[in-house]
C-alpha positions in Angstrom: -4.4 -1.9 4.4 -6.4 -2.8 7.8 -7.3 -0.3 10.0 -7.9 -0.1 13.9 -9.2 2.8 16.3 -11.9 4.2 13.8 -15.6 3.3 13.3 -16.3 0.5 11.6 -19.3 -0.6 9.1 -22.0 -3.0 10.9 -19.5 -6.3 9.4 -16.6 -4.6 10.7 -15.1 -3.7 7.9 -13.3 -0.1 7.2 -15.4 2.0 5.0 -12.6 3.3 3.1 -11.7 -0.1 1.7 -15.4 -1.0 1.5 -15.3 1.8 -1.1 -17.4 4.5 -2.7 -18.1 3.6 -6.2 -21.9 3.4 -7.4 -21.2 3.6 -11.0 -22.8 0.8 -13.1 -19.9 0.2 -15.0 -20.0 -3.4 -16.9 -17.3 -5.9 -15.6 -17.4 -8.4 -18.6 -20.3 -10.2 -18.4 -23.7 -10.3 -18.3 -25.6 -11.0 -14.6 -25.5 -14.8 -14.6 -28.1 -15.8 -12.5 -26.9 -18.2 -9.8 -27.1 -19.0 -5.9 -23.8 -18.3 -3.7 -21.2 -21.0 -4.4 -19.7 -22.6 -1.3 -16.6 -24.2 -0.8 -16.0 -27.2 1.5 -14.1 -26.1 4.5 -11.2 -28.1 5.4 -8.2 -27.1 7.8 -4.8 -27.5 7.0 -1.9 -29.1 8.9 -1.1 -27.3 12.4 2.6 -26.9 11.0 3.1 -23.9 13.0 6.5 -23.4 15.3 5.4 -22.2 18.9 8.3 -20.0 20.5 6.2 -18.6 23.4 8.2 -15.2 23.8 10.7 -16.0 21.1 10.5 -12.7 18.7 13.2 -13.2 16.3 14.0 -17.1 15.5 14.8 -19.0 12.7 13.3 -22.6 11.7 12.8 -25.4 8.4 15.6 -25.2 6.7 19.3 -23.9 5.1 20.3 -20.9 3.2 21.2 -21.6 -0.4 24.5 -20.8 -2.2 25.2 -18.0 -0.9 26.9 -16.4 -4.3 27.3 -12.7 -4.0 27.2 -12.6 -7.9 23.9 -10.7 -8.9 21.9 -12.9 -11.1 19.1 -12.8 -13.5 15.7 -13.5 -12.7 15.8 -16.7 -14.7 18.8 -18.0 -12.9 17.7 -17.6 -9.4 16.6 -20.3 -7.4 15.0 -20.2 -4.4 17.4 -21.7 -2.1 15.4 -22.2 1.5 13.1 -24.5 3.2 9.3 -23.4 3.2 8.4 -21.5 6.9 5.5 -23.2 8.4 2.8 -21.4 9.0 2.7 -19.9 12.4 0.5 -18.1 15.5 3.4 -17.2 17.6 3.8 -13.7 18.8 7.4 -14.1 16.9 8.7 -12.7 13.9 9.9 -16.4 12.2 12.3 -16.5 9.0 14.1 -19.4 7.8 17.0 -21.6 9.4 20.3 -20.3 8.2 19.0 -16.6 8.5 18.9 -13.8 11.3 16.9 -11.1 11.5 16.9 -7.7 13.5 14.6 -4.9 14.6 16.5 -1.9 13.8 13.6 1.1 13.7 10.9 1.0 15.5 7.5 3.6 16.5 9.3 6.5 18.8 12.8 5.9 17.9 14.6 9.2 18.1 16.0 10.7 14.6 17.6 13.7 15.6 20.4 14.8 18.4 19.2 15.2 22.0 15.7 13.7 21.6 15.4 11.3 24.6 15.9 7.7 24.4 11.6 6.3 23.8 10.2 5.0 26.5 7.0 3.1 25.2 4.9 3.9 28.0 2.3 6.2 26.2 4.1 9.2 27.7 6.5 9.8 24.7 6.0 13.1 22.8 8.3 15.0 20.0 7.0 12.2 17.2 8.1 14.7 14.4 11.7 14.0 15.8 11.0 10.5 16.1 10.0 7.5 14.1 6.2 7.5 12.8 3.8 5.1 14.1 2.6 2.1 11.1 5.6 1.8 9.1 4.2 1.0 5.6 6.2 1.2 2.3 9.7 1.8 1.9 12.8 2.0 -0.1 16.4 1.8 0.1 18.6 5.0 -1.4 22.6 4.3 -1.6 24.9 6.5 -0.2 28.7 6.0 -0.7 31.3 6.3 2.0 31.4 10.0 1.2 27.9 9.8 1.7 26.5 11.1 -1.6 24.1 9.4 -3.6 24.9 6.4 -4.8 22.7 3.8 -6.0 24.8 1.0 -6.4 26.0 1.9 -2.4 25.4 -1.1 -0.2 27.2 -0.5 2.9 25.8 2.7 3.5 22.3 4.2 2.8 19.0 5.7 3.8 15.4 4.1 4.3 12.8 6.2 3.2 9.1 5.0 4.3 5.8 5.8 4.9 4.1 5.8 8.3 0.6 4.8 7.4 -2.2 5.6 10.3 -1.3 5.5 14.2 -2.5 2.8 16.9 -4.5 5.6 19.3 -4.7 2.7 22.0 -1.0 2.2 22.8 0.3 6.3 21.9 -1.0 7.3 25.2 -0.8 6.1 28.6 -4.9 5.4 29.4 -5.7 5.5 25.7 -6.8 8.7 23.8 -9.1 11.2 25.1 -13.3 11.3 23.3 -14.5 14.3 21.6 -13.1 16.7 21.6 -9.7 16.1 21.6 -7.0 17.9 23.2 -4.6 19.7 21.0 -1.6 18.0 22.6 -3.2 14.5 21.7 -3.4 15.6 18.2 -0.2 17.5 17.8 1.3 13.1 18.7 -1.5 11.8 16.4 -0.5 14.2 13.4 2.8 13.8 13.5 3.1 10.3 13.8 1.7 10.1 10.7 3.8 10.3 7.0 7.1 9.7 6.0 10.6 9.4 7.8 13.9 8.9 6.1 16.8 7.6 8.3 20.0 6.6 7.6 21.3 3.2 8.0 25.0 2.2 7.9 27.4 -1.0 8.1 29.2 -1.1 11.3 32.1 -3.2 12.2 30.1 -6.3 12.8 29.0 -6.5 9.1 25.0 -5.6 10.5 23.3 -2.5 9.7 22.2 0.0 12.6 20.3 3.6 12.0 22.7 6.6 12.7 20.8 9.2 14.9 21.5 12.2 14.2 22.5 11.8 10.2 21.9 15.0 8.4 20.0 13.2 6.3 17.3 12.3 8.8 14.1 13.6 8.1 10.4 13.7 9.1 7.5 15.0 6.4 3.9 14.7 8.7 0.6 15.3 8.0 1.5 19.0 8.7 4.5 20.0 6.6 4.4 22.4 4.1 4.0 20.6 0.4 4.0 22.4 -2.7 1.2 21.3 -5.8 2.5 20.4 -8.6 1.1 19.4 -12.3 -2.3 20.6 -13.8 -4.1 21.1 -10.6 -2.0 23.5 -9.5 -3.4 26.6 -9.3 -7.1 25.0 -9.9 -10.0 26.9 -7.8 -10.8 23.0 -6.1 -7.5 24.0 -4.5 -8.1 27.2 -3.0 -8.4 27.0 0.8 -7.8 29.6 3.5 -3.8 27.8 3.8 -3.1 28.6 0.0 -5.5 31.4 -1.2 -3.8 30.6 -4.7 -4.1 26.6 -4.8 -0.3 26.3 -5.1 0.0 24.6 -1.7 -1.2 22.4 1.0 -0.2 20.6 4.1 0.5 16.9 5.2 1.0 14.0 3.1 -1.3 11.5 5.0 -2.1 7.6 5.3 0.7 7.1 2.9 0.6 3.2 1.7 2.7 1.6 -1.0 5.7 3.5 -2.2 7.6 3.6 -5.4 11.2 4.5 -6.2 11.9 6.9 -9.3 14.4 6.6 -12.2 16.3 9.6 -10.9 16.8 8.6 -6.8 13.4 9.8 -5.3 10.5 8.5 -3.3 7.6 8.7 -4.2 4.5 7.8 -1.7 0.6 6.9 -2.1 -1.9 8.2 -0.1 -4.5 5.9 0.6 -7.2 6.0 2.7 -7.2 9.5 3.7 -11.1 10.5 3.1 -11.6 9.3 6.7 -9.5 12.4 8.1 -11.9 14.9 7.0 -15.5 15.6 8.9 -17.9 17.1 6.5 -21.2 18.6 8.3 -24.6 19.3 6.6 -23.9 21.8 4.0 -25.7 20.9 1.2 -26.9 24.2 0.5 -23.5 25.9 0.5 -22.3 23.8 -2.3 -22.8 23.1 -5.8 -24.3 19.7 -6.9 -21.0 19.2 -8.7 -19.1 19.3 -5.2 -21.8 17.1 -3.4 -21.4 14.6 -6.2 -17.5 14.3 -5.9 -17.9 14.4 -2.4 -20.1 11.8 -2.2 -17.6 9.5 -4.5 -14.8 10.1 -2.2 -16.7 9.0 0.7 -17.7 12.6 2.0 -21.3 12.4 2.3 -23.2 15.4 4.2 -23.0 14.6 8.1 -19.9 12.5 8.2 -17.4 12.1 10.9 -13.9 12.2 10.7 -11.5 9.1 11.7 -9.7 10.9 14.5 -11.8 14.1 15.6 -8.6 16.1 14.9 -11.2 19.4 13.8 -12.4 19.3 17.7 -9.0 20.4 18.8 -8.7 23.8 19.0 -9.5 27.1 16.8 -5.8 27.1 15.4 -5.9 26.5 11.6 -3.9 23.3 12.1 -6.9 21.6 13.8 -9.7 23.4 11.9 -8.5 22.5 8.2 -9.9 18.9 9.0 -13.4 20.4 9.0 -14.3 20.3 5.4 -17.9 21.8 6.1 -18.6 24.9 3.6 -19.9 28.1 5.0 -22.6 29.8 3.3 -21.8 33.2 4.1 -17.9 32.2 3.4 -15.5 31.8 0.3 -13.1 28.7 -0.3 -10.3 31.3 0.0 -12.0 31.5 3.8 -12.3 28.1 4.6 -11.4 24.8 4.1 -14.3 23.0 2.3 -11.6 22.2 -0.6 -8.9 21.3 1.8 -9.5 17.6 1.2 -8.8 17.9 -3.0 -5.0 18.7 -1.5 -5.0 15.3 -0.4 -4.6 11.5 -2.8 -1.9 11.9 -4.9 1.4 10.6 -5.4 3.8 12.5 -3.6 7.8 12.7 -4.1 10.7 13.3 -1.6 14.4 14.0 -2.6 15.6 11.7 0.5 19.1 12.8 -0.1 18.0 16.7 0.7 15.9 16.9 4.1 15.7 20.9 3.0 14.2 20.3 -0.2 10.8 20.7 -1.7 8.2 18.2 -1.1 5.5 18.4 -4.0 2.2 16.5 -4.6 2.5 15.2 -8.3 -1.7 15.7 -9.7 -0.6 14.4 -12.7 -0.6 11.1 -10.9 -4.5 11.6 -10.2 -6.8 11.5 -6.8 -7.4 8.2 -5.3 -6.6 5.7 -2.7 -2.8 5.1 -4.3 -1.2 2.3 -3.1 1.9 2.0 -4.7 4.0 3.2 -8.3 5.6 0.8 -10.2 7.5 1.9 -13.5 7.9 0.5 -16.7 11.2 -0.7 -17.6 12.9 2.3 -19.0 13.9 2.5 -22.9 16.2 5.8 -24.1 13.8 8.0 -25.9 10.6 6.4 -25.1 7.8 8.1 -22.2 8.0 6.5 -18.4 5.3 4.6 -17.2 3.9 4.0 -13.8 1.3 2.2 -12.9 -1.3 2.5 -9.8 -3.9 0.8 -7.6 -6.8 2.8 -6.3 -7.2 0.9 -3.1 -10.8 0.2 -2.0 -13.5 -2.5 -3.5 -14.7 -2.2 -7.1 -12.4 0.7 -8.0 -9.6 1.0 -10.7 -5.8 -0.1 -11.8 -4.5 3.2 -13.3 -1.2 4.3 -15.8 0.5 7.8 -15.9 2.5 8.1 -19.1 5.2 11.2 -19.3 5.3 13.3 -22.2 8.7 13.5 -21.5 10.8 10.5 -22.8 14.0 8.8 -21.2 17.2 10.7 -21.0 19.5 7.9 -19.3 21.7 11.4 -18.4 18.8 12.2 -15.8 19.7 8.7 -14.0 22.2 10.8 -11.5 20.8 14.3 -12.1 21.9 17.8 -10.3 18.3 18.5 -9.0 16.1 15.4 -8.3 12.9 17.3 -7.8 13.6 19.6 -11.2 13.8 16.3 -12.7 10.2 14.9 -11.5 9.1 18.2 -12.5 10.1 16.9 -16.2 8.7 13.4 -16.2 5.8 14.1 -13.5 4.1 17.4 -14.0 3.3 16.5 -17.7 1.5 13.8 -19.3 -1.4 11.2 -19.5 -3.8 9.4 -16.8 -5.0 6.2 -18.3 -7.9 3.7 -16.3 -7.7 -0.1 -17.1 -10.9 -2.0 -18.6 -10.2 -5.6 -18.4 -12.1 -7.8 -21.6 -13.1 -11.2 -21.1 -10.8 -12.7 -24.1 -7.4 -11.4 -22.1 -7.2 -8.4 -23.8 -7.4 -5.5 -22.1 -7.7 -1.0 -23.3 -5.8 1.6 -21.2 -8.7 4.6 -20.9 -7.3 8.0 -21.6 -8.7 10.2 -18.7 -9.1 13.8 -20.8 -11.7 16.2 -22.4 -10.2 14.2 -25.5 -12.3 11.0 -24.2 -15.9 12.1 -25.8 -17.5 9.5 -23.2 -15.6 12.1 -19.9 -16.1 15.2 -21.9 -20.0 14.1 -22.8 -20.5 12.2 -19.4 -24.2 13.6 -18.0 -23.6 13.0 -14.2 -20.5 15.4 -13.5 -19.9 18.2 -16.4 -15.9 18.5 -16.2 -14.3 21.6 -16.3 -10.7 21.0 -17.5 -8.4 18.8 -17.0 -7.4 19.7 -13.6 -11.9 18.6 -12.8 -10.4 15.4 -14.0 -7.5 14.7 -11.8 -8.8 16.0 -8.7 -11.7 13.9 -9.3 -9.9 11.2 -11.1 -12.6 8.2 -9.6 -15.5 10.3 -11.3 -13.5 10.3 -14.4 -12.7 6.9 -14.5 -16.5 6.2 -13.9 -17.3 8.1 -17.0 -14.8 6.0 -19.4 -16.1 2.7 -18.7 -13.5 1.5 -16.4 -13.6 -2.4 -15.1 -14.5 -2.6 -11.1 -11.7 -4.5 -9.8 -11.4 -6.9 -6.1 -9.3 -3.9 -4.3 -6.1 -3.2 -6.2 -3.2 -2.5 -4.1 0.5 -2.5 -4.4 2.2 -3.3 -8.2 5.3 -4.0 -9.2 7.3 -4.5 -12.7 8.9 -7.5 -13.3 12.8 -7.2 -14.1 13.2 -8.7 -17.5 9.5 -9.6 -18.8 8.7 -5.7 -18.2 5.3 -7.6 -16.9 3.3 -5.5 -14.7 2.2 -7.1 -11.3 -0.7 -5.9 -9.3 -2.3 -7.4 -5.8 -6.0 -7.3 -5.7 -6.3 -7.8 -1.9 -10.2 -9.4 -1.5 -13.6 -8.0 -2.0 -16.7 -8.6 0.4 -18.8 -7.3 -2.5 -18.2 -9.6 -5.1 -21.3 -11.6 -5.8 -22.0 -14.2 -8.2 -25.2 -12.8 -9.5 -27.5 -9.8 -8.6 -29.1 -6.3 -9.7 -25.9 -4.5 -10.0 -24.1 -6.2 -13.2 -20.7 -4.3 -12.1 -20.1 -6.4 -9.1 -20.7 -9.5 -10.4 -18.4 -12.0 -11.0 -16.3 -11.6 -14.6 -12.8 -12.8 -16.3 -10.5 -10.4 -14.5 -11.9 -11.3 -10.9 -13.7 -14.6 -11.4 -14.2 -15.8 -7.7 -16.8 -15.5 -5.2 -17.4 -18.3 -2.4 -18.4 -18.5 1.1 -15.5 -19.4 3.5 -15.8 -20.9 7.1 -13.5 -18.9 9.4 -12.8 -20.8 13.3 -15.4 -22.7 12.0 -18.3 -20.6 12.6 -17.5 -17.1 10.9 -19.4 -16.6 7.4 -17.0 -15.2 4.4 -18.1 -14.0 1.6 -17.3 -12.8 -1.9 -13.5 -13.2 -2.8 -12.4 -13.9 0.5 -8.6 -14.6 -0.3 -7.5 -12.2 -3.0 -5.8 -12.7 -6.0 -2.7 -11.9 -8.2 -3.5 -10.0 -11.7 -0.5 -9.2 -14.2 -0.5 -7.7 -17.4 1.7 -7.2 -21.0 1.5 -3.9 -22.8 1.0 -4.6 -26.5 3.7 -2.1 -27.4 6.0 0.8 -25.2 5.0 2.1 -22.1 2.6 4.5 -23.7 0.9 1.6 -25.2 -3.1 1.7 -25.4 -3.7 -2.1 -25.5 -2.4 -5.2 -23.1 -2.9 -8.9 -22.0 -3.8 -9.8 -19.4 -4.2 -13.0 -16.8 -4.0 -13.9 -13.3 -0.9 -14.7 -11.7 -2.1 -16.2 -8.4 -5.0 -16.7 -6.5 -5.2 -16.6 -2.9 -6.5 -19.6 -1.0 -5.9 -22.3 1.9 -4.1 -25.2 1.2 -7.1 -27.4 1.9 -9.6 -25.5 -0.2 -11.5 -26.9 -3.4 -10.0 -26.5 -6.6 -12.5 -24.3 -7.8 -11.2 -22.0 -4.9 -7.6 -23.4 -4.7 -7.1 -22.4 -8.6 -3.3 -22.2 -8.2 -3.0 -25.5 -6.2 -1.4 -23.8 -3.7 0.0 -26.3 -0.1 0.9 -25.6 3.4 4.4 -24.5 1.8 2.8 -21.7 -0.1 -0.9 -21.2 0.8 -1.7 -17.1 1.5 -4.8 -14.6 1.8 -4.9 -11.4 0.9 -1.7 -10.6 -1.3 -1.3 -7.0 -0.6 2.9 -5.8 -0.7 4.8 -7.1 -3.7 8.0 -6.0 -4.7 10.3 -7.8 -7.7 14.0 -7.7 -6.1 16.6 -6.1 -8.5 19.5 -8.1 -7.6 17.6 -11.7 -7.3 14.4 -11.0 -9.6 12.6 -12.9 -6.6 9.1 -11.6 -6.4 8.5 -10.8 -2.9 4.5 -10.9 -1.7 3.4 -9.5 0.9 -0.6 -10.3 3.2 -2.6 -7.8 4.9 -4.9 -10.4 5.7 -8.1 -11.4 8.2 -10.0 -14.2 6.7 -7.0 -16.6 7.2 -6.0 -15.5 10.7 -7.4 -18.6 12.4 -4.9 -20.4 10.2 -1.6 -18.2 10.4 -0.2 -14.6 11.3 0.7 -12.5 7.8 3.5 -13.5 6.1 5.8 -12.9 2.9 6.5 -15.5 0.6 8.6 -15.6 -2.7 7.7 -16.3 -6.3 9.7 -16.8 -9.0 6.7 -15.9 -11.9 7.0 -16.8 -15.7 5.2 -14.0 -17.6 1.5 -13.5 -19.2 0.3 -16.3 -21.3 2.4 -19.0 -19.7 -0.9 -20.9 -18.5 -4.3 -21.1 -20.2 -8.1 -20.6 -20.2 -9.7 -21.8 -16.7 -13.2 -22.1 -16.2 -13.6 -21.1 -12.9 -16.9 -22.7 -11.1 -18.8 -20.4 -8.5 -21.2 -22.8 -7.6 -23.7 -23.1 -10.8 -22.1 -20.1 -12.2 -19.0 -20.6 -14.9 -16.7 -17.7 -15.5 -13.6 -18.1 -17.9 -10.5 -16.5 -17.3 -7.1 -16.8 -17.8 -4.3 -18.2 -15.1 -0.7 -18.5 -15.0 0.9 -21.6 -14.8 0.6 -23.2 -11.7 3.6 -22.7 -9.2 5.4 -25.4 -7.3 7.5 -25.1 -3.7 10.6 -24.5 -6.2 8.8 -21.3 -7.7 6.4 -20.2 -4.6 7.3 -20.5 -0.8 6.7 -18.6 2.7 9.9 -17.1 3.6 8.6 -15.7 7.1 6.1 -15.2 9.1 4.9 -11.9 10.8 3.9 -11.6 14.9 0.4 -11.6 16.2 -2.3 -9.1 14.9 0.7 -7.5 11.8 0.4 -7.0 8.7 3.9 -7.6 7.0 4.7 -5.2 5.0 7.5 -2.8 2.6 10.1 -4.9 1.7 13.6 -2.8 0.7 17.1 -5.0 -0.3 20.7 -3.3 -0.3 21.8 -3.0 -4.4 23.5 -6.3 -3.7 20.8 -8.4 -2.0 22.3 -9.4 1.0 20.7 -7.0 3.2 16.7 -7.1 3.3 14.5 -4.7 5.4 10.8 -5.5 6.0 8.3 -3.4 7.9 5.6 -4.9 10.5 2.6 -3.0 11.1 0.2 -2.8 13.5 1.2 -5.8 16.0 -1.0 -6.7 18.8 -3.4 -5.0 16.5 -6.9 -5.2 18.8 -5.3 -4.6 22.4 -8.1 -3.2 24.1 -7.7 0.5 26.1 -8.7 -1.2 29.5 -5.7 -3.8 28.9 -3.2 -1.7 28.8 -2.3 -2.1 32.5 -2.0 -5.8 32.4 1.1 -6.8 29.7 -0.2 -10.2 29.6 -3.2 -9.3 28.0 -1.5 -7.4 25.3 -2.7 -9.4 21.7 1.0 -9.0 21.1 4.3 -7.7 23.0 6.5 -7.6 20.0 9.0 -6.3 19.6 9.6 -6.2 22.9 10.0 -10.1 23.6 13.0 -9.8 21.3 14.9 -7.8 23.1 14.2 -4.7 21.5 12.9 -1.9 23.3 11.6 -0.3 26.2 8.0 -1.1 27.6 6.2 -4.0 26.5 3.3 -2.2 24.3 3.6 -3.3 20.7 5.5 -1.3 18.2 5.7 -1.1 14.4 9.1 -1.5 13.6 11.5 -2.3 10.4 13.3 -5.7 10.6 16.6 -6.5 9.4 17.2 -9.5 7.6 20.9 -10.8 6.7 21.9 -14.5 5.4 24.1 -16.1 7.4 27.0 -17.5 4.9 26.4 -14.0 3.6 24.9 -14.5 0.6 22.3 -12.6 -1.3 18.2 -13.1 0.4 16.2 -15.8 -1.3 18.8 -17.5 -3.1 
């Protein structure tokens, strides 16, 4: 995910996704020694619709049959014309659809909180909409309003609120160092996870109910219980939870997944950044410094929002990770950060229940949690992205094996205790034949339990410091695995790699070379003068278990690749067009009624070219293409690639406003309702602007008609068909 309002790397880039790993794991080849390959630049046709103020407008094309009947993946068709590509501060979808804000940044969730008025006055955000809706997911609720998964008329969004936009919270912009505690009371709680009920009114279109009883706000400061085999562990002790059973905050939650049972469950990504670590090398043990230093924690490093400079109170002083010598972890908070990376779950239909961090699910940048197609008597399956260059795909596996009674059970969260608390982590290595081996991370792994640079203590050692662990087992250094998603019938296992600055052709460090499983690195001409380099667009990696879900063995091969329309074809490997052409694939999300694969940009090499977008695919499954040789320059990698799409298999369905990042996608069980998140518009509005509207990079959603104020807002669209019909189709 992009970041703004922190402190960039020299390039610009965000140091979490820039990533932490050192390891020298292998990729799958040997350094081939080569110069850079470049591709030939070549723009592609303006094709964008300009609509000046225009937020919400259709264009190109009709809906298609508008059948109500759900339909398998094989049967779909995609049924509209292609969006162009587009620069418009506008939020563009097809002709033949409409589409809505419905829940934006500030809007009030609970009974006499004041209308917001978008003017960087607001307060309250823990009664209110977060800031950066991310990932999200759509829960059923029947016209008595109890949980019903098949409900489409009535139901609750549950999603995450990734980071904050400091610039546009307050009125002049946010205060330096240090902050006050009233700025970081907004900051903290805009942050996390909301769940707000929607409903079907009269006029057939969905509105939020303020007010519901099953509103709810989980921040960066509520309460959550640990749960699995780190609970209890002494890297959990802090002065908060002298027993390790506990933490606070959920924090820069990402991709989302949605369990068997009716759950959320949410990633937290990047949140390394939150934490200031001082110079306290000789407070700690080596072990700590080197799991630190993994995580991105070095000695002397600032947090992303200065939240420790607040105040004394506990709430501001747990985001100083610095260890006192003459202190105890049960006195401090130098473990405070191991309470933070996990998969969390939320019972959205109980905004008095439990929240619990599942360690099972290990420590990492999580994006989000896709699960294996579920088979009676046979372990679950989910299946992870560790967010940030050169680091890991991952698999739980549940000891536990599929009840189909625990579909509609009595206590949601006793359930996840049952399939979450207990099992194995698994780390992907990727072979250059299409094969691939799923890593068990455990003491039962003689490469973790013999591994010389970190000495493991149990398995608890290995989940909280699940990166280290995969280091040790040899995993493969992937191009910045993101969201994943499991395709309806093929059980196929989709997973975005975003792009990867890093990824070199040849070089010292054999591990971030180019290899089968991400076989591109060029140089790309942004605006015509801006150097890119490595694998600027991203790509589209899907894999087969050889077996169940608690298979140790899979195929593998890349679904799509990333690219302009007017690229080479050593770069345009999927022969993509202005129809179809994307950078930096980051949501995904296979619809349940439709089977349409939705995907999702988060993109910044291609922004000269078009605002982020989604499109949809209609995949085949692993192994329906063949061996590519993929040419990087001089240098020849071979790899495996789906077969190629066509505008009848892969099209843009709409395009996001200025300076977004599209993203969370959510359909009503009958796939006539869609909701889609937009993050971060008008991302890059500078502090000194914010008198002078016109200078904003973006005034959606305000040029709409949604809203007060004219400051951009992250909001949740509503997306209907017009004959009625199900999305896509």
């Amino acid at each position: 995910m992009s970041k703004n309002n922190f402190t960039p790397l020299a390039n610009g880039a965000d140091p979490d996704d820039i990533g932490n790993n050192t390891s020298n794991n292998p990729t799958m080849q040997d350094i081939l020694a080569a110069r850079m390959g470049r591709r030939s630049f070549m723009l592609g046709s303006a094709g964008a619709a300009v609509f000046g103020s225009m937020g919400l407008t259709g264009c190109l094309g009709l809906g298609g049959s508008g059948s109500s009947a759900p339909a398998a993946a094989s049967e779909t068709l995609l049924g509209f014309k292609p969006v162009a590509k587009s620069l418009a501060d506008a939020f563009i979808v097809p002709e033949g659809y409409t589409a809505s804000v419905i829940y934006a940044k500030g809007d009030p969730l609970f009974a006499g909180v004041a209308a917001f008025k978008n003017d960087g006055t607001d307060t309250g955000y823990d009664q209110r909409a977060g800031d950066h809706h991310d990932g999200m997911q759509y829960f059923g609720l029947n016209a008595a309003g109890k949980a019903d998964q098949a409900g489409a008329s009535r139901g609750l969004l549950a999603m995450n609120h990734e980071y904050i936009d400091q610039t546009t919270l307050f009125a002049a912009g946010p205060t330096a160092l240090p902050r006050p505690a009233a700025e970081a009371d907004i900051e903290i709680a805009c942050h996390g996870v909301s769940v707000v009920e929607v409903a079907k009114g009269s006029n057939g279109r969905f509105a939020t109910v303020q007010a519901s009883p099953f509103n709810r706000r989980v921040t960066a400061d509520t309460t959550i219980e640990l749960a699995g085999p780190a609970r209890g562990s002494s890297l959990m002790v802090t002065k908060f939870s002298t027993d390790g059973t506990r933490t606070r905050g959920t924090l820069n939650n990402c991709g989302t997944g949605k369990t068997p049972w009716g759950t959320l469950l949410t990633g937290e990504e990047n949140w390394s950044g939150y934490f200031k670590r001082g110079s306290d090398a000789a407070a700690r043990s080596a072990k700590e410094i080197a799991a630190l230093t993994r995580y991105g924690r070095a000695a002397g490093t600032n947090s992303r929002y200065g939240w420790e400079t607040a105040g004394s109170d506990d709430r501001y002083v747990r985001w100083d990770i610095t260890a006192n010598a003459a202190s105890t972890a049960a006195a401090d908070y130098r473990n405070e950060i191991n309470g933070q990376g996990y998969m969390t779950e939320i019972n959205p239909y109980d905004r008095n229940s439990v929240v619990k961090k599942r360690t099972s699910t290990g420590r990492f940048a999580h994006e989000g949690a896709a699960f294996s197609l579920l088979k009676t008597g046979k372990p679950l399956a989910i299946y992870m992205g560790d967010d940030s260059q050169f680091e890991y795909i991952y698999k739980y596996v549940s000891d536990a094996v599929w009840d189909p009674a625990d579909a509609k059970p009595a206590d949601p969260m006793a359930t996840g205790d049952k399939y979450l608390d207990n099992g194995k982590l698994y780390v992907a290595k990727f072979n250059a034949d299409g094969s691939g081996t799923w890593l068990e991370l455990s003491m039962a792994n003689p490469r973790i339990a013999g591994y010389a640079a970190y000495t493991f203590a149990d398995q608890a050692d290995i989940l909280v410091n699940a990166r280290v662990a995969a280091d040790a087992a040899g995993a493969t250094k992937m191009d910045r695995p993101e969201w994943s998603s499991t395709h309806p019938t093929t059980g196929d296992i989709y997973f975005t790699l975003t792009n990867n600055s890093g990824r070199v052709t040849s070089g010292s460090d054999a591990s971030k070379v180019v290899d089968a499983a991400n076989p591109r690195s060029y140089t790309d001409i942004k605006n015509g003068t801006t150097t890119q380099r490595g694998n600027v667009n991203g790509h589209i990696l899907r894999l087969a278990e050889q077996g169940d879900a608690n298979a140790t063995t899979f195929k593998w091969d890349v679904y799509l690749f990333g690219s302009e329309a007017g690229a080479i074809a050593s770069i345009n490997l999927s022969g993509l067009i202005d129809a179809n052409d994307f950078s930096s694939p980051d949501g995904l999300q296979f619809a349940e009624s439709t089977g349409i694969c939705w995907i999702q940009t988060d993109d910044g090499n291609y922004t000269d070219m078009t605002n982020d977008q989604m499109l949809a695919a209609l995949p085949g499954r692993v192994g329906d293409g063949g061996k590519v040789s993929v040419a990087n320059g001089s240098v020849l990698v071979d790899t495996y690639v789906g077969k190629k799409p066509t505008t009848d298999t892969l099209k843009r369905f709409l395009v996001g406003p200025k300076g977004c990042e599209v993203t969370g996608v959510a359909e009503t069980p009958d796939g006539k309702v869609m909701f889609v998140n937009i993050q971060h518009p008008g991302e890059g509005t500078a502090v000194s602007d914010l008198g002078d509207p016109s200078k904003y990079v973006s005034q959606w959603p305000s040029n709409s008609g949604y809203g007060a104020g004219k400051r951009p807002r992250s909001a949740t669209v509503m997306i209907t068909k017009n004959d009625g019909g199900r999305i896509g189709t």
